[in-house]
N, C-alpha and C positions, 0 to 999 in steps of 0.2 A: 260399429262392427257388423251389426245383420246390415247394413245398407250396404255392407262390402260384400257381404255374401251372396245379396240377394242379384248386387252386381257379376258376382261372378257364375252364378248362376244361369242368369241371362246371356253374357258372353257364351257361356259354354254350350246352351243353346242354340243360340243364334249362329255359331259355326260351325254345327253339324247340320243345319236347318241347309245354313248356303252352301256346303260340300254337298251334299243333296240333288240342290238346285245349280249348282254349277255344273255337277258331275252329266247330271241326264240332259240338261240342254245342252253342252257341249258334244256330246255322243259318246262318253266314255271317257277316261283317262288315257286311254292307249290312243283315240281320238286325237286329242287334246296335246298331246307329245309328238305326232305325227306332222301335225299343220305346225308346231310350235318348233321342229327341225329344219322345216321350209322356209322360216322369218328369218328376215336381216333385219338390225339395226334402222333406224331410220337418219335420213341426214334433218339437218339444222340447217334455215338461213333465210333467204330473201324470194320474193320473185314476183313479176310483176300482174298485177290483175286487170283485168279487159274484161268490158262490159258490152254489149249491144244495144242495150237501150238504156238510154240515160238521160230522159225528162225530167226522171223524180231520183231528190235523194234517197241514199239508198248504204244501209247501216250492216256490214256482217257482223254478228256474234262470234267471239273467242270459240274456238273449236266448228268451225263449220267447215263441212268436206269438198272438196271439188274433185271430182275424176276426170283423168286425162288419159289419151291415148295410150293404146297398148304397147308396150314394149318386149317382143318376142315370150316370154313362157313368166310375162312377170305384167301387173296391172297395177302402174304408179298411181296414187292419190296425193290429195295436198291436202295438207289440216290448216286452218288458222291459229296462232299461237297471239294474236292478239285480237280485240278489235279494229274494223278497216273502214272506212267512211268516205263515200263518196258524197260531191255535194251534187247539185244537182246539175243536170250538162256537163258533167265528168264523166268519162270514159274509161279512165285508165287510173291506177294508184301506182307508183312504185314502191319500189323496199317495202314490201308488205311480208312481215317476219309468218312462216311459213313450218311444219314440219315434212316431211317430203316420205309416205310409206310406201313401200315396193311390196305389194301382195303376189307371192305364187298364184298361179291361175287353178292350182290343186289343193288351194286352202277354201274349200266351197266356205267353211263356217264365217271364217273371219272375212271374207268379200261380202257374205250374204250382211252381216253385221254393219260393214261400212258402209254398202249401197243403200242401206233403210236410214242411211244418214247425210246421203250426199244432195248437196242445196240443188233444187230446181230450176235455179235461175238460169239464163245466158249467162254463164259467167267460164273464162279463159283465164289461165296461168300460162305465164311464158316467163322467160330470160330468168330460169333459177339459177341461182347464187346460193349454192346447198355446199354443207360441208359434212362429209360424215364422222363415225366414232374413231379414234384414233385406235381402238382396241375390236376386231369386230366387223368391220365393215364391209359390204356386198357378201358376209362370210357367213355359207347356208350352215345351219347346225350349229350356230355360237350361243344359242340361249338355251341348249341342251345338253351341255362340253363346258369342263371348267377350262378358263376361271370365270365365267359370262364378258358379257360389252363389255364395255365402260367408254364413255364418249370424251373424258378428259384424262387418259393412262393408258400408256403403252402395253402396260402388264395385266391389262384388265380386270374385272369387279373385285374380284379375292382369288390373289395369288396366294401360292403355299403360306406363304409364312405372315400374309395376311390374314389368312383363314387359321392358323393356328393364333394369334394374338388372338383372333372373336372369340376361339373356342378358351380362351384364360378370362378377359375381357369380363364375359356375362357372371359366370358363376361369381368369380373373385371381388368385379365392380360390386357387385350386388350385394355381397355380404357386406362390404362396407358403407351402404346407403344409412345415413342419421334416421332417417325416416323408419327401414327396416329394423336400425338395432330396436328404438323406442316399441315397436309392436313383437321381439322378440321376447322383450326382459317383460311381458305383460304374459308367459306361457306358466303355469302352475307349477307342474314339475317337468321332471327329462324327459319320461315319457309322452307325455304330451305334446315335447319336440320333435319327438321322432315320431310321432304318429303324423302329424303334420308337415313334417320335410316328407313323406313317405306321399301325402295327399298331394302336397304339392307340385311332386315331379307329373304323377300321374295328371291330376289337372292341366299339368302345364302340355306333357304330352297332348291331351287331346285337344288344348286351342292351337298351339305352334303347327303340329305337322300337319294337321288339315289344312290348315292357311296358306302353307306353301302349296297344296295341290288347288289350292278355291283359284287363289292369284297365277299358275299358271295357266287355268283354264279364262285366267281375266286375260290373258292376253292375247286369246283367239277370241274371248267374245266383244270383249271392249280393246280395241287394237287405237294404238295414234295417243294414248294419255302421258306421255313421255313428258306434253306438255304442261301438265299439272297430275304430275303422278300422286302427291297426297290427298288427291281426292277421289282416288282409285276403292278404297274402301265402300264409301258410300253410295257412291255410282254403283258398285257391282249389287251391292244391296237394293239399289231403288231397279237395278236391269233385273236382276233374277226374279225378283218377288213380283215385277209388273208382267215380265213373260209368264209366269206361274199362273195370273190369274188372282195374284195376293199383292196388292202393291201398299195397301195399310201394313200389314207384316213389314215395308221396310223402316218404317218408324220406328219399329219395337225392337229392329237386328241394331239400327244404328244409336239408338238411346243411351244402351246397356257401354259401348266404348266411350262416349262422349260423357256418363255418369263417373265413371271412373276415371277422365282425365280431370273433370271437377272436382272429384274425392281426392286425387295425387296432389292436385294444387291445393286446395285450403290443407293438405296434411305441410304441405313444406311451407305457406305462408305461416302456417301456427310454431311447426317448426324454428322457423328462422327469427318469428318474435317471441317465440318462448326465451329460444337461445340470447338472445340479447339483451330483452329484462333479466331472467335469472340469472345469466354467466356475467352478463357486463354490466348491466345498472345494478341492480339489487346489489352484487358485491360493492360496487363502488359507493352507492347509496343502502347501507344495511338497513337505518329506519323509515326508509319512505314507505309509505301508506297503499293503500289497497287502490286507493283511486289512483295516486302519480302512477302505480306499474301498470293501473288499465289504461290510463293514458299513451304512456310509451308503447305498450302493445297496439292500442290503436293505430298512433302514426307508424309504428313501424310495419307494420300490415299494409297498411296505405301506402306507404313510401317506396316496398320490394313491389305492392302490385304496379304502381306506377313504371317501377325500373323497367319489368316485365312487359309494360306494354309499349315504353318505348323502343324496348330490342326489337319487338314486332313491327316496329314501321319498316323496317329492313331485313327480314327477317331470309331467313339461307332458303337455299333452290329446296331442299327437303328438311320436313320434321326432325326426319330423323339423325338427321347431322346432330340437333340442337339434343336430341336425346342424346346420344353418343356423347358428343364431349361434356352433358353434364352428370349421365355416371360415369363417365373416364374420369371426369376432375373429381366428381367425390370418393371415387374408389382411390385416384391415386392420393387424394389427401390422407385419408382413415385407413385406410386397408393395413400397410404394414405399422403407423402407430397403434391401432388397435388390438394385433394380434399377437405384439412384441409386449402388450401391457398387460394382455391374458398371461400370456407364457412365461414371462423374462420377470423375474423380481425387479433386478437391476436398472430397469429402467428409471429413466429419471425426467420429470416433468418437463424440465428445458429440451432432452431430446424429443419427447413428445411432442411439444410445441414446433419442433424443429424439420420432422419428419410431413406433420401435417403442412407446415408451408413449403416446401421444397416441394414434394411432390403434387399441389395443386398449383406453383408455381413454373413447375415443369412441363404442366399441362396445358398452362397457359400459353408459356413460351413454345412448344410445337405446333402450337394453333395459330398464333402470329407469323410463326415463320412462314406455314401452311400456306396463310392467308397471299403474301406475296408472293411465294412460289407458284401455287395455283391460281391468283387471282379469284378466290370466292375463298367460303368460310370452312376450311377443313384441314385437318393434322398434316404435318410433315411426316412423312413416314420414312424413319431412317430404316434403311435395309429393309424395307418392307415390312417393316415392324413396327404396329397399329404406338400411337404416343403414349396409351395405356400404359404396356408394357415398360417401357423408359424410364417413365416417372417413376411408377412405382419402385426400380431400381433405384433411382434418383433420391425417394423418399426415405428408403431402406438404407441407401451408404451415409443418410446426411443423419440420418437419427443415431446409427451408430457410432458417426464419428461426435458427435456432440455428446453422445453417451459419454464418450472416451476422455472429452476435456471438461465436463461438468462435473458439481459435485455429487456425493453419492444419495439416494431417495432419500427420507424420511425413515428411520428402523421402524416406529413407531404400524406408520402406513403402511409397510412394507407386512411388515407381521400382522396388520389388521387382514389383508386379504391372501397371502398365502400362509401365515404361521410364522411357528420361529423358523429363524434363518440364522443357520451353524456359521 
C-alpha cells in the first residue's frame, strides 16, 4: 500500500515537474498550439539512400534525420523507421522504410529541434514511395480540430460517437477491474469511500490534463516519433530534464510510471493465481495442503508470466491498444454480472456465469474481426461504436435471458445478503 502511495506521489510530481519544463521551453502554451496548427501528418513508406563516399561500411541507427531540399513555405525531412546498412563500396540501399515530415518554415521550435538532429553525413534520399494518413493529410490545423489524423480511418482518431464510447469505456471498464474490486472491499467504512473517490478524481485531474498539454508541447519539441510513439514518454523526460540543465532528474520522472506498471503486474499475476488455487483447485481438491496450493500458485504464476511474454514477441504498433482491449474484456466480462448481483436479488449463478462469458467473448470476437478488417490488432467498431460498448450489451441480454430459463437463486443466499424476500 504505501509503495502505491509513494508511487503515486512521485507520478504526481514528476508531471508537474515536466508541464514546467515543457511549458517554458516550448515558449508557452499559446506557442506550442500555434506551430502545432501548421503540422501535417507525416507520410509512411520507402525511399532510396545515396551515399558519396563509400570505402567504409557504414550503419544508420533507427530514427536518424536527413534534410532535403526546400519545398516552397514547407522544409521536408526524412526520419529512419528502421535500421539501414551499407557494406562497404555500396553506394546506394533501396526500400529503406522511411517517415517523410513536412515542417512549416514558421514552426522555428520544431525545425530548430530536428536540425540539432539531422546526420552530418553525405547522405541523399530520392525516389520516395510515401503514402500518407488516410484521415488528415497535407491538412494544416488537423492536430488542433477534432476528430485528429488517424493514418489507417476515414473518419479519423475519435469521431463522435467514438469519443462518447471512451467517455462510457473509462469510468464503467474500471469499475469492473478484479484487481480494483479486491483493493475496494479492503475500505473500512462508506466514509472512507467517499473520501477517497473525492481524492481520487482530484489526483487523477492533476496527472491526466497536464499530460495532454506536456504531449502537445512533445510534439513541437520531439517532432517524427510517430515512428515508436511509446517511447515518447521517456524521451520527453530524458529531452526536458537534459535541456534544463537536470538530466539525472530524468531517472526519478521515469521510475515512478515504470514502478507502477510492476506494481499492476504482480497485482494481476497474484490475482489470476489466487483465482485459480481458491475458486478452482482448492474447491475441486478441498483437503490439499498448504504446500500443493503453494505449488500451483507457483506454476501458475510462471505459466500466465510466460503467456505474457510470449504475446510480447508480437506485440501491437501501441501499448495502448493492449491496454484497451484488456480493460474493455474485463469490464465487459464483470461490469453488468457484478452490478446485477449488487442490485437484483433474482439473480441466479448460472446467469452470472453466463453474462461473464458472453461479454468477454464478445469482446473477443470484435477484436478478431477487427484484426482482419484492419490487418493489425484492434476492435471492429460497428457504427463507430468502441467493442466495449456491444459487449457489454451482449453480456446484459445473455445474463438476462439465462436469468429467465434457469432455476430460481438459493432462498437461503439470497436472504443472507439482502434479507427476507416477500
Amino acid at each position: 500500500m504505501w509503495t502505491d502511495m509513494m508511487q503515486g506521489v512521485i507520478m504526481g510530481l514528476g508531471v508537474v515537474i515536466l508541464l514546467g519544463l515543457a511549458l517554458s521551453q516550448v515558449g508557452g502554451l499559446g506557442k506550442a498550439t500555434e506551430e502545432l496548427s501548421r503540422q501535417v501528418p507525416p507520410k509512411e513508406g520507402n525511399a532510396t539512400l545515396i551515399r558519396s563516399v563509400a570505402d567504409e561500411p557504414l550503419i544508420l541507427a533507427k530514427g536518424t534525420w536527413l534534410e532535403m531540399p526546400k519545398e516552397n513555405d514547407r522544409q521536408p525531412f526524412v526520419r529512419l523507421t528502421e535500421q539501414v546498412e551499407f557494406v562497404a563500396k555500396q553506394s546506394i540501399v533501396t526500400n529503406a522504410p522511411i517517415l517523410q515530415v513536412l515542417t512549416s518554415l514558421k514552426n522555428e521550435r520544431e525545425l530548430k529541434a530536428i536540425r540539432a538532429q539531422v546526420s552530418k553525413l553525405e547522405l541523399n534520399a530520392t525516389n520516395l514511395d510515401v503514402e500518407g494518413y488516410d484521415y488528415g493529410d497535407d491538412k494544416p490545423g488537423v492536430y488542433v480540430s477534432a476528430p485528429g489524423p488517424k493514418d489507417s480511418s476515414a473518419t479519423g482518431f475519435l469521431p463522435i460517437m467514438l469519443a462518447i464510447s471512451f467517455f462510457c469505456f473509462w469510468p464503467f471498464a474500471g469499475a469492473a477491474q478484479p484487481s480494483y474490486m479486491a483493493r475496494q472491499m479492503a475500505y473500512k467504512d462508506i466514509p472512507t469511500l467517499r473520501h477517497s473517490i473525492i481524492f481520487v478524481a482530484l489526483y487523477f485531474s492533476l496527472i491526466y490534463f497536464p499530460l495532454i498539454i506536456i504531449f502537445t508541447c512533445g510534439r513541437v519539441l520531439l517532432p517524427g516519433w510517430e515512428m515508436d510513439a511509446d517511447r515518447v514518454m521517456p524521451e520527453m523526460a530524458t529531452y526536458l530534464t537534459s535541456e534544463a540543465g537536470v538530466p539525472w532528474l530524468a531517472g526519478l520522472l521515469v521510475a515512478a510510471p515504470f514502478a507502477a506498471v510492476m506494481s499492476s503486474v504482480d497485482s494481476f499475476l497474484l490475482l489470476v493465481s489466487g483465482s485459480v488455487v481458491r475458486d478452482v483447485y482448492q474447491r475441486k481438491n478441498p483437503k490439499a495442503s498448504d504446500a500443493q496450493m503453494k505449488k500451483v500458485t507457483y506454476w501458475t504464476t510462471v505459466g500466465v508470466g510466460a503467456l505474457a511474454m510470449l504475446a510480447m514477441l508480437n506485440p501491437p504498433q501501441f501499448l495502448q491498444d493492449l491496454i484497451v482491449f484488456g480493460s474493455g474484456g474485463l469490464g465487459a466480462s464483470f461490469l453488468m454480472p457484478v452490478i446485477l448481483s449488487l442490485y437484483w436479488p433474482k439473480l441466479t449463478p448460472q446467469a452470472t456465469i453466463a453474462g461473464m462469458l458472453s461479454g468477454g467473448g464478445a469482446m473477443a470476437v470484435f477484436y478478431v474481426i477487427g484484426y482482419f478488417v484492419n490487418g493489425k490488432f484492434s476492435g471492429y467498431e460497428l457504427l463507430s461504436l468502441h467493442p466495449f460498448i456491444w459487449s457489454v450489451l451482449v453480456s446484459a441480454y445473455v445474463t438476462v435471458y439465462v436469468w429467465l430459463s434457469s432455476p430460481p437463486a438459493d432462498k437461503a443466499l439470497v436472504e443472507k445478503y439482502f434479507g427476507p424476500q416477500s
